[in-house]
N, C-alpha and C positions, 0 to 999 in steps of 0.2 A: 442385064437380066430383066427379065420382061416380068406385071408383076402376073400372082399365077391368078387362073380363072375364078376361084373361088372367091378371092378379097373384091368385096366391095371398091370401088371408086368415089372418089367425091365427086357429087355432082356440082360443088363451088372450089375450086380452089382457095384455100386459106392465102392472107396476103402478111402473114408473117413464120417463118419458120424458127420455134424455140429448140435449141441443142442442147442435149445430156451432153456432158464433157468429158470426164475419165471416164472412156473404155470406148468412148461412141467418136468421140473426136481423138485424143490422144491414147496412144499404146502405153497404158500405167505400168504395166508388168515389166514391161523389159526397160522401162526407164530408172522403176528404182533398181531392178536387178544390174543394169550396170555399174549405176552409181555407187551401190553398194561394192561391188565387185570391185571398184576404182579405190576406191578406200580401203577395202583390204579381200583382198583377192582368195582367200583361204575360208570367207565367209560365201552360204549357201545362198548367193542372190535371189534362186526365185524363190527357198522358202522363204527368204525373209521379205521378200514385196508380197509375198500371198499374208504373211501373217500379221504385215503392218497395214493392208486393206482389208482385212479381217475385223481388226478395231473399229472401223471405220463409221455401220453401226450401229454399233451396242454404246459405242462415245457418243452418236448423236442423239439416241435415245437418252444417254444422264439427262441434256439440254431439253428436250422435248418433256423429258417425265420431272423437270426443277429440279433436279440435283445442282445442277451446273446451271449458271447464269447463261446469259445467250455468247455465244462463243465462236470466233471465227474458226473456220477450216484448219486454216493453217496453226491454228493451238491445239485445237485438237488432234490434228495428228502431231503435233510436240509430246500428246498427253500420253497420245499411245506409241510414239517411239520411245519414252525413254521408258516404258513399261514392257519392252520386248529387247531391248539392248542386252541385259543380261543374258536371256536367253540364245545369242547367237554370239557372246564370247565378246560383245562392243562396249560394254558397260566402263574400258577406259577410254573412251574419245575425249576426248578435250571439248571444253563448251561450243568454242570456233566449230570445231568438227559437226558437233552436232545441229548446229544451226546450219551450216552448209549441206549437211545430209537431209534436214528436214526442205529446204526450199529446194530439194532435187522436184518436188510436186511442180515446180513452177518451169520446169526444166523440160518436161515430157515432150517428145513428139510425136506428131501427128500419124495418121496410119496415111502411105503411101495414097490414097485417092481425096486427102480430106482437100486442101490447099485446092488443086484444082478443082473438087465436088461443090467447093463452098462459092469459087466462084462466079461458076454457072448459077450456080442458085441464087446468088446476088443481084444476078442480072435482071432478074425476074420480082425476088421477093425481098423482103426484109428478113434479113438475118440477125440471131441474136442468141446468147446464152442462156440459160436456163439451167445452172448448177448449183451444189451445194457447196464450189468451194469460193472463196472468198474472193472482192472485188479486185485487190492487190493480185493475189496469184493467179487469175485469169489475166489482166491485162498484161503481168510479165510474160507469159505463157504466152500469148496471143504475140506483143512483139517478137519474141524470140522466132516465132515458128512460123512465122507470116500468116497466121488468120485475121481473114480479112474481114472480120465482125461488124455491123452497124449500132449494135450496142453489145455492150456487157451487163446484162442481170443475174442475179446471182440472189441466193437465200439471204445474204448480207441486206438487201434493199429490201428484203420484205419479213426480215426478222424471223423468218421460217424454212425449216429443210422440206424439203420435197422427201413423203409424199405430202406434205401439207397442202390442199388445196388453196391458201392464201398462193403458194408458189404460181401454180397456173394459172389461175384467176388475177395475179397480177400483171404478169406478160399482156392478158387482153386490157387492165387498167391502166398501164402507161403508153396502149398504142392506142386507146380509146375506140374499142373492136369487140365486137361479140368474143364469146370463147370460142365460138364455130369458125372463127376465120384467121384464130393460131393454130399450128401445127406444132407438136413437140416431136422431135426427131431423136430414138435412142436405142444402145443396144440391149435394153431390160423391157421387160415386159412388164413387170410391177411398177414401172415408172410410167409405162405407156400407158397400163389399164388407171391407173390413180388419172392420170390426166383426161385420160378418155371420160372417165365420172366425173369432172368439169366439165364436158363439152367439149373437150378440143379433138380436132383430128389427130393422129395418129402414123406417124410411119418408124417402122422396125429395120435396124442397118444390119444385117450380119456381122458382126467380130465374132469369130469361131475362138481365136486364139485371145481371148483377152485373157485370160488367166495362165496364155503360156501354151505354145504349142502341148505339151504334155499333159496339160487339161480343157480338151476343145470342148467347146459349148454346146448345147443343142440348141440350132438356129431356125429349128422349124416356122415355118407361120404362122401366126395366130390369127382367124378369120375377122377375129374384131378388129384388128389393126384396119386402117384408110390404106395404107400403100407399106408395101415390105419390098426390100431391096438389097443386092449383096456389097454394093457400097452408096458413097456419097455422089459418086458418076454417073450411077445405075438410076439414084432417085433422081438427079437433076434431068435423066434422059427420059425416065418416066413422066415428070412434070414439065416435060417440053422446053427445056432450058440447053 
């Protein structure tokens, strides 16, 4: 996909590129919706991956507003599965059960262009994370699914969810780099524009289906975005990779 006329280009390419992770790298929906399905099949997998990402947050807001202590990912969402378990008939799992249901987050895979999108872009740039979920469940995640990361950052290393700008401001302070010369790659817009008010460039991936063929996205462009593209192949084709 070529990008369209309207968006601006950089006139410097960035020499790191920071990645959203659930929904921009990995398909969340249909990863818990299987798992859930796998454990008991009479339960309504996608509502219940839509309504355990729904928690998602208003939990990470308790952390930000001092209810809750600073808190990894993956508790967080322990906090809001076992507060939605009743509600879809799960509330007899067994402990086991429910610790293997919660590290399904670590399970997800990638959408169909990420593996090979990522490493075209590798060739070229620095790659790395940029999520709010935890240092542990990115790296299992990343082994399992072959991404090929050059690091793992995560809101864990800087005490902060995104959109906090400590988050993008740190991606530029551990590669010792302007903000202008990281790039955060995601498929939200609220996380683009927060980063874009650091300084950093900007590109938009299309996931139409992140919430579920049944509820596609609107993927329009947004002109302030650096580069929009309808996957990770498209951008590495854009940035000459």
């Amino acid at each position: 996909m070529n990008t369209p006329p309207s968006l601006p280009r950089a006139q410097v390419l960035p020499q790191v590129l920071a990645f959203d992770v659930f929904g921009t790298v990995v398909d969340w929906h249909s990863g818990i919706t299987r798992e859930v399905q796998a454990l008991r099949p009479e339960v309504d997998g996608a509502a219940f991956a839509l309504a355990w990402r729904a928690g998602y947050q208003p939990a990470m807001r308790r952390v930000m507003a001092g209810e809750l202590g600073w808190t990894l990912i993956d508790d967080l969402h322990r906090l809001i599965l076992d507060g939605i378990l009743g509600e879809f008939g799960l509330a007899d799992l067994s402990e086991a059960q429910k610790q293997h249901l919660n590290k399904a987050w670590h399970r997800l895979d990638p959408w169909p262009d990420v593996v090979a999108g990522l490493t075209r872009l590798k060739s070229r740039f620095t790659i790395c994370t940029l999520s709010n979920g935890n240092i542990g469940l990115l790296t299992n995640m990343a082994k399992r699914a072959g991404l090929p990361w050059d690091c793992i950052l995560s809101a864990e290393v800087f005490h902060a969810y995104k959109p906090d700008p400590a988050t993008y401001l740190g991606v530029a302070k551990v590669f010792d780099l302007a903000p202008a010369d990281v790039m955060l790659v995601a498929a939200h817009q609220d996380d683009l524009a927060a980063a874009r008010a650091c300084g950093l460039q900007t590109a938009y991936i299309e996931r139409p289906a992140e919430f579920g063929a049944a509820q596609p996205k609107d993927v329009s462009p947004d002109p302030a975005n650096t580069w929009h593209a309808k996957d990770l192949l498209a951008l590495a084709e854009q940035l000459g990779c």
